[in-house]
N, C-alpha and C positions, 0 to 999 in steps of 0.2 A: 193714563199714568205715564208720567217722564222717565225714562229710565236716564238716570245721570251716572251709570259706573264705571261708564269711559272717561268721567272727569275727573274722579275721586282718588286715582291712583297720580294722575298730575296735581292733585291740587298736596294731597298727602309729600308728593316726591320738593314740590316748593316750600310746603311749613316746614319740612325735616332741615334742610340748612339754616334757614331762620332760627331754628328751635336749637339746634348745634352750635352756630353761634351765639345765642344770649347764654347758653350754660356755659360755655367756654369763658364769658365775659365775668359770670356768676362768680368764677373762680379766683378772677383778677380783684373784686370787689374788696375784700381783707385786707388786699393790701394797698389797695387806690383808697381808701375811705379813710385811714388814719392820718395818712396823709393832709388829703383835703381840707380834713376838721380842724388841724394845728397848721398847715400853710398857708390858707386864705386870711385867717384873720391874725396871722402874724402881716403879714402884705396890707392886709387896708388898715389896720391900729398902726403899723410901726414902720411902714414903706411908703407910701402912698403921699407925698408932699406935706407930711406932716415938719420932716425936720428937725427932728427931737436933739437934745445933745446927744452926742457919740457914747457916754455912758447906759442912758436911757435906751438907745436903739442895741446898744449889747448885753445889754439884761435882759431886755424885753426877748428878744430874739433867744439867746439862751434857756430861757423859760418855758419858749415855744417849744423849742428843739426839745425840752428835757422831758416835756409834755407827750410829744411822738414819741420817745422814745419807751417813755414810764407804762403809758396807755397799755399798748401792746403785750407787754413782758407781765406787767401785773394782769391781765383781763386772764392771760394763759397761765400763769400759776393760779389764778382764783378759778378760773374753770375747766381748767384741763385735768389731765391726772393726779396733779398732786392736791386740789380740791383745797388750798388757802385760803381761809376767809378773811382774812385780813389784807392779801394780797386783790382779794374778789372786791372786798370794799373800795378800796384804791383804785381798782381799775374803771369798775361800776362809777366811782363819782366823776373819775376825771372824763369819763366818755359823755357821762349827760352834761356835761359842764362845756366838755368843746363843741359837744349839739347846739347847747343855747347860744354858745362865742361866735359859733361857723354861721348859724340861722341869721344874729342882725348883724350880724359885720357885712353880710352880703347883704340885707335888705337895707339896713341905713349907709351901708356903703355907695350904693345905689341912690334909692329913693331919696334918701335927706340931702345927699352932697347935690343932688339936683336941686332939688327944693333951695336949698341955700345960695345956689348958683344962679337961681330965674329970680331970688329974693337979692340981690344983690350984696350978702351980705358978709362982709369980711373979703379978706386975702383968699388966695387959693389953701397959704400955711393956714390960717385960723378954721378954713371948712375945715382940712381935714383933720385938724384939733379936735374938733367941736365932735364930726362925726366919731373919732376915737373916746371921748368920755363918753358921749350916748349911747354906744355900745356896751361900753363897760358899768356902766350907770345900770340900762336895762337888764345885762346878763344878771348882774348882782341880787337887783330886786326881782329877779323871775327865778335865781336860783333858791333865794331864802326863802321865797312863798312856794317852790315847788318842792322845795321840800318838808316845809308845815303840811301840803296839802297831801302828800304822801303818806307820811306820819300819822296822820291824825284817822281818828273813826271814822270810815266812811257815813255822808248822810246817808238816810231812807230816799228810796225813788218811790212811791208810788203809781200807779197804773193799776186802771179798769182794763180788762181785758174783755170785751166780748168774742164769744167761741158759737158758733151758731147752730150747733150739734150737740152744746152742751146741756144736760137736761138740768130744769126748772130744781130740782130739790140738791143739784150742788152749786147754784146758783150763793157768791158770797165764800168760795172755796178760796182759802190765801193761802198763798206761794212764796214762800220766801227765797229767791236767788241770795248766794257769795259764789264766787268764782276766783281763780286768779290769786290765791292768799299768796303765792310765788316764798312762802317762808324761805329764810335761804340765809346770809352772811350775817346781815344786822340780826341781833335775836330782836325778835318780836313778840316775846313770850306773851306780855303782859296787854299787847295791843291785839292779840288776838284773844285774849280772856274779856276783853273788851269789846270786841265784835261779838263773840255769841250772847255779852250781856246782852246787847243792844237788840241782837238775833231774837231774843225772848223774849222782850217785850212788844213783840210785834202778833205774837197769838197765832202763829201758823199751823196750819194743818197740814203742812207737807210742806219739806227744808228741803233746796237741792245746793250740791256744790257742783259746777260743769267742769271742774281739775284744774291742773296747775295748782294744785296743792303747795308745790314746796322745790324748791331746785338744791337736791340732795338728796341721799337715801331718807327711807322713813327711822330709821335706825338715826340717822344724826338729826333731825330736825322731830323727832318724836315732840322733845319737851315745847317747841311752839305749837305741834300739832294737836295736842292732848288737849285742851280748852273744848275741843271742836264735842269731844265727847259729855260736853254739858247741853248744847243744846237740844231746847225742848219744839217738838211739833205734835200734836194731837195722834195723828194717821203717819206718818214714816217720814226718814231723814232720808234723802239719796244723794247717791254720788256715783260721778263718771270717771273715768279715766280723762288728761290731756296730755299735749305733747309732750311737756316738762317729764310728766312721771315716766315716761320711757328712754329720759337721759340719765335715770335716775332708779334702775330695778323698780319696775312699774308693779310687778306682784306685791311688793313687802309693802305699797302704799294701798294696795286693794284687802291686804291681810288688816294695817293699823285699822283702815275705818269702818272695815267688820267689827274688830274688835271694840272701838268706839260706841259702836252700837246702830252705826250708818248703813243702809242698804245699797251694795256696789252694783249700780243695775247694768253688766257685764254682759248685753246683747242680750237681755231678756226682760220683761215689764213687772210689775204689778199692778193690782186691780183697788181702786179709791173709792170704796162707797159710801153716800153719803144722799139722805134724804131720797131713799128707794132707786135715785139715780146713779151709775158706774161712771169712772174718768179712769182710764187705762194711760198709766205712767211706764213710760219706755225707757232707756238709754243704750246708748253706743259707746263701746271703745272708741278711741281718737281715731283718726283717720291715718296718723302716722304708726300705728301700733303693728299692724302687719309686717313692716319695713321693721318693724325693731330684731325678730326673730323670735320674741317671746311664745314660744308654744302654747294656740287657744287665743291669742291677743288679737284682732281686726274691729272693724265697723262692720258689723253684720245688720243691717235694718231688718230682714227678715227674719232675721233669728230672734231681735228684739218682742216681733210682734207674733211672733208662730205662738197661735193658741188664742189668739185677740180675735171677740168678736170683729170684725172689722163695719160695726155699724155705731161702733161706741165711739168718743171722743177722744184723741189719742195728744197727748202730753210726753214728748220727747227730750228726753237732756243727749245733747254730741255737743262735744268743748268747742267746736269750730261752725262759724258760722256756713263755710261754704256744702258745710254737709247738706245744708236744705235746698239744695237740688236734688239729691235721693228721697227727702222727707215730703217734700211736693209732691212728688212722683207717684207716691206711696197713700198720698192723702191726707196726710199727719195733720193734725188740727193747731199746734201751736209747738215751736221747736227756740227751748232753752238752749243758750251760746255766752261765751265770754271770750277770750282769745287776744277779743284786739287793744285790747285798755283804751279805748277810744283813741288811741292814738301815743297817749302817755304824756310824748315830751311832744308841743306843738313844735312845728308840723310837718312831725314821724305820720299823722296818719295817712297821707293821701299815698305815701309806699304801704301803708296796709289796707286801702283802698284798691291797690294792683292784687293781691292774692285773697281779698273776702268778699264776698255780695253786700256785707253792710257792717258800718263801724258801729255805730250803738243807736238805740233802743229798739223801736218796734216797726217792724216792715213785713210788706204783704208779697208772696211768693206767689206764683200758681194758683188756680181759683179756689181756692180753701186754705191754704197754710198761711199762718203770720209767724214771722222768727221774731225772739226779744234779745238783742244784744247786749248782756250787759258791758260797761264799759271798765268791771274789774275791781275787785274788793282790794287787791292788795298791790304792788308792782313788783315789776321785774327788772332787776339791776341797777340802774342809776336811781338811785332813791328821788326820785324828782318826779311830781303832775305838775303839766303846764297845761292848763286851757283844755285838761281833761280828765275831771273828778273825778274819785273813786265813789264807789256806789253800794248799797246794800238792799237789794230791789224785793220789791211789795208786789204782789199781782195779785190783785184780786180780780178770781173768775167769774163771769156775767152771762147769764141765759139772757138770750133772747126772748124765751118763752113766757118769762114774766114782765108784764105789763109795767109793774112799779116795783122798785128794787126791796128789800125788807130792810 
């Protein structure tokens, strides 16, 4: 055996400034990012050898500026202390709205003006014309469809899942995931009465929600959340705790979905029997729940499964996907997530690729675990899906032990 302990306190002493510096950076980022989103693509629309008249280049620009300045002020009365929704709307759209502007002003600013350059075509004034409508062209049609795609019912995903410890008589067990409903400024009373219609016609034997229920107390978004207590599953409805609900008095949202009639499985399991065979259903508090201060709130995976045979087949809901490095560890057969909205607004996801093991659907951990990522029933903040649908996921569970399915 190597002993390496002499190295561990040098290699520790070099991550530690690394690690000081990006949080120090962390901090700057609020204030470098609104920036960025509203002065780049005031610079390649309305600087950049276009030329415009002096009228045109002083509206445009004022627009910008008024953009930076609106963004900010509203994002913090909508989600700061004074808790504005109407201010939260405003901020929320004009933020997805400079994501889309900032994303191709910088790729057609780029790639097109090139294109157009090795294509010989036009003046330098007509490229960067040309790349200015294209811009404005694409943001338009990617904001009106991402916000239909938002709006609207999520489809059905379905997936087979095979579990290779699950026994032959729960073979055909359906799962229904939502996750992510983020209720919050826009009411959505009626879009969520609509998801559990859709929730019920799907014949589940077990509903999970993995949280992010709502960003707000349950006391103010009750009447979007109240629908949820329609849904129907044979064998039990569960729900977890996520991040959102501990910006949000994370108890009063574990009290509503008791009262709804939902099982909060709050670092503890139950047992699924079905056709002489058991499926042991788990969940965790979020991962940030410890850090909130709430008395009893953490991610406990042992607490979840104390009491579990640990030869049966174990089904885990934690809101975050990177929790299945505890749940591998552990041996967890299959671990329910949502978190990332697959990204949401393209492409937000490859920065949610830097803090998850995986944006959406199904990926294999450790020599036993698979995680299913949903990619998010509802969104958060900028009412906008670009190039990453909301979902309302099917899983149906597969023994191996049967030959031919029933």
């Amino acid at each position: 055996m190597t002993d390496t302990s002499n190295t561990r306190p040098a290699e520790g002493e070099a991550q530690a400034p690394r690690q000081s510096r990006l949080h120090r950076l962390m901090r700057y980022i609020p204030l470098i990012a609104p920036v960025l989103l509203w002065a780049v693509p005031c610079w390649v629309l309305l600087h950049t050898g276009q030329r415009w008249p002096l009228p045109v280049t002083l509206v445009g620009t004022v627009l910008f500026a008024f953009g930076l300045i609106c963004m900010p002020l509203a994002m913090g009365r909508g989600h700061g202390r004074r808790q504005q929704d109407r201010a939260a709307i405003v901020g929320d759209t004009l933020l997805g709205a400079s994501w889309v502007l900032f994303t191709w002003s910088v790729l057609l600013g780029v790639l097109l003006r090139l294109a157009l350059t090795v294509a010989g075509v036009g003046e330098s004034q007509d490229r960067a014309r040309i790349v200015t409508w294209a811009v404005l062209g694409i943001t338009a049609v990617l904001l009106v469809w991402g916000y239909a795609e938002a709006r609207r019912v999520p489809r059905v995903r379905r997936l087979d899942v095979e579990l290779p410890r699950l026994g032959a008589g729960l073979d055909g067990t359906r799962v229904v995931l939502i996750t992510d409903t983020h209720y919050g400024p826009l009411d959505r009373t009626g879009w969520s009465a609509r998801v559990c219609e859709t929730v019920n016609t799907l014949e589940a034997d077990l509903v999970c929600h993995t949280g992010d229920i709502a960003d707000g107390t349950a006391e103010r978004r009750r009447a979007q959340a109240v629908p949820l207590g329609t849904v129907r599953a044979t064998r039990a409805r569960v729900y977890v705790t996520g991040n959102h609900e501990y910006y949000s008095e994370a108890q009063g949202w574990v009290d509503l979905m008791d009262e709804l009639g939902w099982e909060p499985l709050r670092n503890r399991h139950l047992l699924l029997d079905r056709g002489g065979d058991t499926l042991v259903v788990a969940g965790v508090d979020d991962v940030t729940a410890e850090s909130s201060g709430l008395a009893g709130h953490r991610a406990h995976l042992a607490g979840a499964l104390n009491g579990a045979d640990p030869d049966l087949p174990v089904l885990l809901l934690a809101h975050q996907p990177k929790f299945v490095d505890r749940a591998a560890a552990d041996g967890v057969d299959l671990q329910l997530s949502g978190h990332t909205h697959g990204g949401q607004i393209w492409p937000f996801h490859h920065l949610v690729r830097i803090d998850q093991p995986a944006l959406a659907g199904l990926s294999h951990h450790g020599t036993r675990t698979l995680l299913y990522t949903s990619r998010g029933t509802g969104f958060w903040g900028p009412p906008f899906r670009v190039f990453a649908p909301s979902e309302i996921t099917l899983l149906v569970l597969r023994s191996p032990r049967l030959t031919t399915s029933p």
